[in-house]
N, C-alpha and C positions, 0 to 999 in steps of 0.2 A: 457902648462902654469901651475904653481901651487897654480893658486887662486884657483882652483876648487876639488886641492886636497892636503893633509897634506904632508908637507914637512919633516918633521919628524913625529914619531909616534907617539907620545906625550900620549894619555889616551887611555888607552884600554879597551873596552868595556869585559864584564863580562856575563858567560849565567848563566841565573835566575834561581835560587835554588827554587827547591820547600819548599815552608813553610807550616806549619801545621796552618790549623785554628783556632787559637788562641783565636779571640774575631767572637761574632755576635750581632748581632743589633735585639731587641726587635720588633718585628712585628707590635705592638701596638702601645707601647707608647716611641717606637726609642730608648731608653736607651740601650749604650753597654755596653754588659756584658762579661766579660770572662770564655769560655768555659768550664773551668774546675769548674768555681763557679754554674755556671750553673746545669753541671751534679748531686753535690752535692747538687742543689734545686730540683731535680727531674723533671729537665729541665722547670722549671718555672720561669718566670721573678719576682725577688724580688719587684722589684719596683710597677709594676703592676698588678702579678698574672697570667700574660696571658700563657697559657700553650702550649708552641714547641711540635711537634709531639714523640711520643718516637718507641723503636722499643719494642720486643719482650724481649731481652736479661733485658733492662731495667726497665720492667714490674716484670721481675722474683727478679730482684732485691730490686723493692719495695713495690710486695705483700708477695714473698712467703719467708716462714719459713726462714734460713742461707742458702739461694738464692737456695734449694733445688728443682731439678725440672727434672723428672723421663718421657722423652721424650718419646712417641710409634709413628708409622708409620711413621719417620723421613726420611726416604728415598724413596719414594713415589715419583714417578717424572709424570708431565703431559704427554699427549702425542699428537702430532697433529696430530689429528684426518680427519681436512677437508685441510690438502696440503696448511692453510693458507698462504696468503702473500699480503700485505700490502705495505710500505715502505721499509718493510725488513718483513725477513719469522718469520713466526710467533716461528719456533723450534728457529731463532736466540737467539729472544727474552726472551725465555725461558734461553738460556744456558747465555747470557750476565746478564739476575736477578741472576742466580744461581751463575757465579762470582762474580756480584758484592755487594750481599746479603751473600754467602757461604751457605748458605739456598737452599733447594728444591722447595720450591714451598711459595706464602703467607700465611702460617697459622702453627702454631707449636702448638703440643696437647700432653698433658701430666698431670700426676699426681703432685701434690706437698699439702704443707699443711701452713694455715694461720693459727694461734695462736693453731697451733697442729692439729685440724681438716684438716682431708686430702678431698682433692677435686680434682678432672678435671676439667683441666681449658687449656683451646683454644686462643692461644693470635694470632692475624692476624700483618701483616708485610705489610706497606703499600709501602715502596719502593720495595717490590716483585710486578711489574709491576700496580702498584696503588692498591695492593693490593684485586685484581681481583679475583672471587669465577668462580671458573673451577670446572674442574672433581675432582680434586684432593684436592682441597678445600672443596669442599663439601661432598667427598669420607669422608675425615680425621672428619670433624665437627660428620659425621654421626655415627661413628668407636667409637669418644668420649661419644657421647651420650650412646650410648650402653656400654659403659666400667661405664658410671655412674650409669646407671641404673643394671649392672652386681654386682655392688657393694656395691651397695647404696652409692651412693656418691654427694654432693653438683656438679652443672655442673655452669661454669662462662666463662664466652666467650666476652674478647676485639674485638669489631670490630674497623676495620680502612680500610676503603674497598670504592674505584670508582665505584662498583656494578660488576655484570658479566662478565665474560672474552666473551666477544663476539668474539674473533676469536675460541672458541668451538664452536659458531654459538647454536644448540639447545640444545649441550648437555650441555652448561654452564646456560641455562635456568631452564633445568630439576634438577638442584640443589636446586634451591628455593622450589620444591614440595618436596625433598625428602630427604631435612633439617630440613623439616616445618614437615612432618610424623612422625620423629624421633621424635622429641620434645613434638610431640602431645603426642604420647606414652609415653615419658618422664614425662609428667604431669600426663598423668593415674596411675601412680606409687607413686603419692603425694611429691616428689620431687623437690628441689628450684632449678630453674634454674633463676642465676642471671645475667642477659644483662648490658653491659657497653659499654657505645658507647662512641668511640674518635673522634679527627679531622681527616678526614670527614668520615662520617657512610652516603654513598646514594646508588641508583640504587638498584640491586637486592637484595643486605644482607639486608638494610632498608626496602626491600619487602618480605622481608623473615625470618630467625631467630632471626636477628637483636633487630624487633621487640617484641618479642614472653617471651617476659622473663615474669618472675613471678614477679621480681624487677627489673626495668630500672634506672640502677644511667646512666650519663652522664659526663663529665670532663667541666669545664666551657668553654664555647668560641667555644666549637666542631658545625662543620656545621652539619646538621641531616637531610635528607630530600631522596625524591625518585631522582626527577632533580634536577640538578642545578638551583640557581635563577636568574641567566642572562639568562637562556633557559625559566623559569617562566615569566621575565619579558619582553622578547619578545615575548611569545605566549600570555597574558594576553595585551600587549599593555600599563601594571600599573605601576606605581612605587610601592615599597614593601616597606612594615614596616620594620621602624628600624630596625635592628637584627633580621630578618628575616630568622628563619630555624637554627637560633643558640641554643644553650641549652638552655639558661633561657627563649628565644619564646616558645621551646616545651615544658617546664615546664609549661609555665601560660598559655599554651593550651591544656593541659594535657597529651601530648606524652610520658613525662618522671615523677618516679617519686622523682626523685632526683638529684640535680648537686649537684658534690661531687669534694672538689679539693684533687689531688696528696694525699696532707700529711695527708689525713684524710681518704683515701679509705680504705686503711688495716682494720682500727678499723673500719668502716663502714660496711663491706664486715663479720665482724666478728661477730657485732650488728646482721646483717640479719641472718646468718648462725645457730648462738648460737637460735634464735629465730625461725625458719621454722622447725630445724632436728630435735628437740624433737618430733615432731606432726608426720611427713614422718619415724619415728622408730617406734609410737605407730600403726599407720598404719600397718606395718610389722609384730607387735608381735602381733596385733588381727588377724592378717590372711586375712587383705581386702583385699590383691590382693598375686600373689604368681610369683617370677619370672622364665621364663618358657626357653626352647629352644630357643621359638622364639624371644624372648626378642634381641637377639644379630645377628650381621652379622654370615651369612654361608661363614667363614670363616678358611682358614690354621692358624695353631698355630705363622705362620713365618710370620711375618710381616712387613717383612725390605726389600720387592720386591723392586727393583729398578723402576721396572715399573707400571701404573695402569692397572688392568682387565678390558678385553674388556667389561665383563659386567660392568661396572661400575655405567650408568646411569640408571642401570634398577631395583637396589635397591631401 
């Protein structure tokens, strides 16, 4: 019978092209916007201000000099250390970020320079598996610090990070101590290290250098905390304050000390700079501290290994 099927062939169906993303939707206050208008707000909503996550690439574009930015240990790859495996193996994980990021690992460190003054500066990648501090994260963060203090140089470090790579199991623990040593040293030296934390800064970087800065600006709207606060609000049993763990919370409880949006960070970032490095030169030219061998990684000159040292966590 052909009630149940076409008698002739009348319309034919068509396979579905893929389209580029054109428009998204305001997370806030639902307003669509077109992606390309987007980009050229430094992916902030006009309407509202509320600020979309950005990556790395787009950071270099709107702090540093004519997007100039002089990458070190760029090839640096994790390694699985404990045969994880989860849902899938943990080395999957690793080689599916690196396709689908083009990136080694979360964290890209290098030189460049904001209104001329050159700096180290660390920007983390949060769609590199939530932007998780492993070996190699914490390897590169530590490599930077010493390249600052080699140099004398401002050190600025974007986090955007879910905390630890827990499939390193302890050796992604041992990062927090041995980020947090760096820095310390880092400060003996009179040195600005400036912390800017984006959406979401928790778990271990917020336990760790995250925190540590000389000046904590924040981006408005970014979560900030150790847990999460649906893990908060089920071990407390409480409901939580409004805005609870966002920037302007840490602000008016002292965590941060400044929310700074997008188009004001450059000149912000410049304010501080112009103002800390006169002090951390006089330093230098009195002679209060003097920088030594040990100052730096016991390191080869080459530092484009594809892979990380087994010593790694024992720096």
């Amino acid at each position: 019978m052909s009630w149940f099927k076409r008698a002739t062939d009348g319309l034919k169906t068509q396979k579905k092209k893929d389209m580029p993303e054109l428009w998204l939707k305001c997370q806030s206050c639902g307003e669509v916007i077109y992606k390309k208008e987007l980009e050229k707000n430094y992916h902030v909503c006009a309407k509202c201000d509320f600020h979309f996550r950005m990556k790395p690439d787009d950071y270099i574009t709107l702090l540093l000099d004519e997007e100039q930015f002089d990458e070190f240990n760029a090839n640096m790859l994790s390694v699985d250390f404990l045969k994880f495996k989860a849902k899938k193996k943990y080395s999957d994980q690793i080689k599916a970020a690196v396709k689908k990021t083009g990136k080694n690992d979360a964290v890209r460190t290098g030189f460049g320079k904001i209104h001329g003054q050159e700096i180290v500066i660390c920007m983390m990648d949060f769609s590199f598996i939530g932007g998780s501090m492993g070996s190699v994260v914490g390897e590169k963060i530590a490599r930077a610090t010493d390249e600052a203090i080699k140099r004398r140089l401002p050190l600025i470090i974007l986090s955007a990070s879910g905390g630890a790579r827990m499939m390193e199991g302890a050796i992604s623990l041992m990062q927090l101590a041995k980020t947090s040593t760096r820095l310390a040293k880092f400060a003996e030296k009179g040195l600005p290290f400036i912390s800017i934390l984006t959406d979401p800064t928790t778990g271990g970087v917020t336990a760790s250098f995250a925190m540590l800065g000389d000046i904590i600006l924040a981006e408005p709207g970014a979560l900030i905390g150790f847990a999460g606060p649906r893990v908060i609000k089920q071990t407390i049993g409480q409901d939580l304050p409004e805005g609870f763990q966002r920037s302007e919370f840490q602000l008016k409880h002292g965590f941060v000390d400044a929310v700074v949006s997008r188009h004001e960070m450059k000149e912000k970032l410049k304010q501080i700079i112009d103002f800390t490095m006169p002090a951390a030169m006089n330093l230098a030219e009195n002679g209060e501290f003097e920088v030594g061998a040990s100052d730096t990684l016991n390191q080869s000159e080459n530092d484009d290994s594809t892979t990380l040292n087994k010593d790694v966590g024992a720096n």
